[in-house]
N, C-alpha and C positions, 0 to 999 in steps of 0.2 A: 504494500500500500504506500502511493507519495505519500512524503512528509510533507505538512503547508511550510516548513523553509525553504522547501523544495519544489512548491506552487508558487512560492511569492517570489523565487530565483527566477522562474521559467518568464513571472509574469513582467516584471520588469527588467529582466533584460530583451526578450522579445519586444515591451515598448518602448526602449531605448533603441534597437537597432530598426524600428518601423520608422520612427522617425528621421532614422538618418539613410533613410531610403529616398534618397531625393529621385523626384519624375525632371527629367531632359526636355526642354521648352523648344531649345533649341542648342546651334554651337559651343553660346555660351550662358543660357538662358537656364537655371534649373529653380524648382519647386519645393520646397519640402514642411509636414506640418510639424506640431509642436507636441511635448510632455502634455497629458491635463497636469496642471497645478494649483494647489492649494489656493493661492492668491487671484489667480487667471494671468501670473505675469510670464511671459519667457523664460525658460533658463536659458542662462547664460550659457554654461556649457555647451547648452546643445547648438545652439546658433553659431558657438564658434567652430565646434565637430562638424556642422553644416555646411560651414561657409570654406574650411580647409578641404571638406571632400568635393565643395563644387570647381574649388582651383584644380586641386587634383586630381578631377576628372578632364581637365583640358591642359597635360601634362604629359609626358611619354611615360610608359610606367616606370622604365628601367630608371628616370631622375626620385628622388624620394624626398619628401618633405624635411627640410632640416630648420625652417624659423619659419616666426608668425609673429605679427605686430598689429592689434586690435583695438579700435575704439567699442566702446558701447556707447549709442549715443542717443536711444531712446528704449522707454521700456516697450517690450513685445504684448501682443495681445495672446497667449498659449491657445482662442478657439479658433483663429484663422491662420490661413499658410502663409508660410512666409515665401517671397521669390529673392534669387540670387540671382546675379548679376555679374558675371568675370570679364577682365579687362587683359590681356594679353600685355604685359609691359615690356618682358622683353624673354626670348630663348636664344642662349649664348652658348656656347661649344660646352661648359661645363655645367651653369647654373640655367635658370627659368625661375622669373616673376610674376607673380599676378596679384590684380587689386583685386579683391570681391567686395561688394554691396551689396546688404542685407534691406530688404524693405517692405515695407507693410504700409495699406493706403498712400502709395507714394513718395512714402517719408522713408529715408534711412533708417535704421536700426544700429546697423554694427557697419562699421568700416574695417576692411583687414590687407595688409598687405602678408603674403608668405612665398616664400621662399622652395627653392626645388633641387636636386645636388644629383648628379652621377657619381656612383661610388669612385673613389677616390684613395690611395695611397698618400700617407704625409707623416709628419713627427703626431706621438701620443704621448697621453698621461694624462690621469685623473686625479680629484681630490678621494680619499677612501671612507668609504661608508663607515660610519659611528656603529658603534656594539649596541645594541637594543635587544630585547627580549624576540626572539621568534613570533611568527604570526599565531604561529597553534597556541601559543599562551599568550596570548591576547583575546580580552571579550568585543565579540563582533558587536558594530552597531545592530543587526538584525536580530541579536538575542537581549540587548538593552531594553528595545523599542517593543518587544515581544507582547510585551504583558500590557502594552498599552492601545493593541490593536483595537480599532475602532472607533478613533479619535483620529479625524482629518489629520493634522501634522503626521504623526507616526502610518499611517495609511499611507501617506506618501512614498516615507521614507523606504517602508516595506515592500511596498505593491509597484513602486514607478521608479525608484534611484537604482540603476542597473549593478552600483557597486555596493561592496561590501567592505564598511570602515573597521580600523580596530587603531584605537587611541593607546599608544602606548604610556601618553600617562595620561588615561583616562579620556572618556568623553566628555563633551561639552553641548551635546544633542538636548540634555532636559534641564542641566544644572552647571551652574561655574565651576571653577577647577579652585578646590579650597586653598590655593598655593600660586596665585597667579604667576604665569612668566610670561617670557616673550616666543618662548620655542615651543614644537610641538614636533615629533614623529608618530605617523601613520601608516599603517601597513594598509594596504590599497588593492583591489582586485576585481574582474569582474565578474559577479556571482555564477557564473557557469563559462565553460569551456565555447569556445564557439571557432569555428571555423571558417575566418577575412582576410583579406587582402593587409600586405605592411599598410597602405596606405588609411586603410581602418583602425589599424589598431591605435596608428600615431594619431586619428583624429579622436576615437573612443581615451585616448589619454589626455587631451584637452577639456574632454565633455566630464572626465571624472577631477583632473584637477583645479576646474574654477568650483566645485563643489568644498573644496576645504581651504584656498587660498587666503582666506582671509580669516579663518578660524584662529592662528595666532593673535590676532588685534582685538577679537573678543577675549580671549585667555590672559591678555596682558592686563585688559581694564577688568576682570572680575566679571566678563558677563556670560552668557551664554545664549543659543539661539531662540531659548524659551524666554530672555530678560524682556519684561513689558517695557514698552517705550521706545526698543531697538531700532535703529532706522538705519540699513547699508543698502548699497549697488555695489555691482561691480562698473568701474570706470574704464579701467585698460585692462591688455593684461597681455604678455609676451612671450613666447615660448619658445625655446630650442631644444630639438631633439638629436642628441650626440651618436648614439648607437641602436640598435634593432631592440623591442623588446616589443613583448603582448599584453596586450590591456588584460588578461585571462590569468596573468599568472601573480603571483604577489609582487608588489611593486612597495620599496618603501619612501616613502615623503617625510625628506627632513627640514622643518619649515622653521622662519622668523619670523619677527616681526621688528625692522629695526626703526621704524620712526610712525608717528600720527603728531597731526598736525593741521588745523585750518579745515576741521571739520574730514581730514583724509587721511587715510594709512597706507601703507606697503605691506605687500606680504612677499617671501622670496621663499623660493621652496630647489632643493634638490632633489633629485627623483635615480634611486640605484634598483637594481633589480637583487633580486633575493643573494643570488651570490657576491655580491659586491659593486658590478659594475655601472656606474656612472651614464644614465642610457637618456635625461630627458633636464633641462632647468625650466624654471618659470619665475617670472613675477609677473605682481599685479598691484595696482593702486583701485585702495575702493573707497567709497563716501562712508563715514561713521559716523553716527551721532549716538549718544548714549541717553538715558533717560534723566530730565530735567535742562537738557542743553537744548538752545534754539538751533 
């Protein structure tokens, strides 16, 4: 007999990869709808997973995604589709550019510019993964949320967020971290095995990293995603992908938070894969405001 973590795995990574089934308009013309969410507003995530697969559908496959550089520039509506929009900027002997526009009633959403690379020989070296506890001794966010099934937020988290979080010290899903800091690692994966393209997995690891980028800036002031009065967006958010990895297998996220300020924060995050190696960076700048601040 399924297990329901094993109903709610099926159920939300199947509407995670529905949505990022974009329909082809044209050349350079693609379509694609949204998560339901709680709020009715867009993820982020997913728009940016959107917006690098419709580059990267007008790319050669053999070039791979290696940067992304994204504005958010309006909230999404989650019941209507959104359309993309790719701009050819340039295909050079080794790299390939493209703008994509994200837009709903006419208006912008996201701007992004990203990046495209033929494999390549050159000097290496990475920074080395910090010692943390293993994934398997870590409590999943899905066994957190468990007990609270049937309450819209946790319903989300369960039934529609395609991955599977584990807070190595602790989550910050219902309640603040009694010990504020600035850092956070999380062990990251996506709740079943699945079978896509490189070019999938590197967008499926954007759509899973704007989900916690900004979770250090809550941890440093004391709040959590449950704090009444919270108000963030995500504003930017930049990515580079160093080496091959799959969004399916544990991924760890070692994150900051090194400044807020002027109502904005930073989050910066390194991304290693279970054995050590150095496969993904990001940051992001988001709007914070906390409860009693105008």
């Amino acid at each position: 007999m399924e297990h329901v973590e094993d109903i709610w795995a099926d159920q939300s990574v199947n509407s995670g990869l529905a949505a990022l089934d974009l329909r082809r308009l044209g050349d350079m013309e693609f379509e694609g709808d949204s998560l339901p969410m709680p709020g009715g507003r867009v993820y982020g995530g997913q728009v940016l997973a959107q917006g690098l697969l419709a580059a990267g559908h007008t790319v050669d496959d053999e070039r791979h995604l290696h940067s992304m550089h994204g504005y958010f520039l309006r909230p999404g509506d989650a019941s209507r589709p959104i359309s993309f929009e790719v701009e050819n900027l340039r295909d050079g002997r080794s790299f390939s550019a493209r703008r994509t526009h994200a837009f709903q009633g006419g208006k912008p959403i996201l701007s992004m510019i990203s990046s495209f690379q033929l494999p390549q020989d050159g000097p290496e070296h990475a920074v080395t993964m910090p010692e943390v506890p293993g994934p398997e001794t870590v409590t999943s966010s899905v066994d957190l949320l468990a007990p609270f099934a049937g309450d819209a937020t946790a319903n989300y988290w369960l039934e529609r967020t395609p991955f599977d979080l584990r807070h190595v010290e602790g989550s910050i899903l219902m309640s603040p971290d009694r010990r504020p800091k600035q850092y956070q690692t999380t062990w990251v994966r996506l709740r079943k095995n699945i079978d896509a393209s490189d070019l999938m997995h590197r967008a499926l690891l954007a759509f899973g990293c704007d989900q916690v980028m900004l979770e250090p800036l809550l941890r440093r002031h004391g709040a959590s995603w449950q704090t009444k009065g919270l108000s963030f967006a995500s504003l930017d958010h930049a990515m580079w992908w160093h080496r091959p990895a799959r969004a399916d297998e544990w991924l760890l996220f070692v994150q900051d938070a090194p400044t807020a300020q002027g109502g904005r924060g930073l989050g910066g995050t390194w991304i290693f894969s279970e054995d050590g190696r150095l496969i993904a960076s990001a940051s992001q700048e988001g709007m914070i405001r906390m409860p009693g601040e105008s």
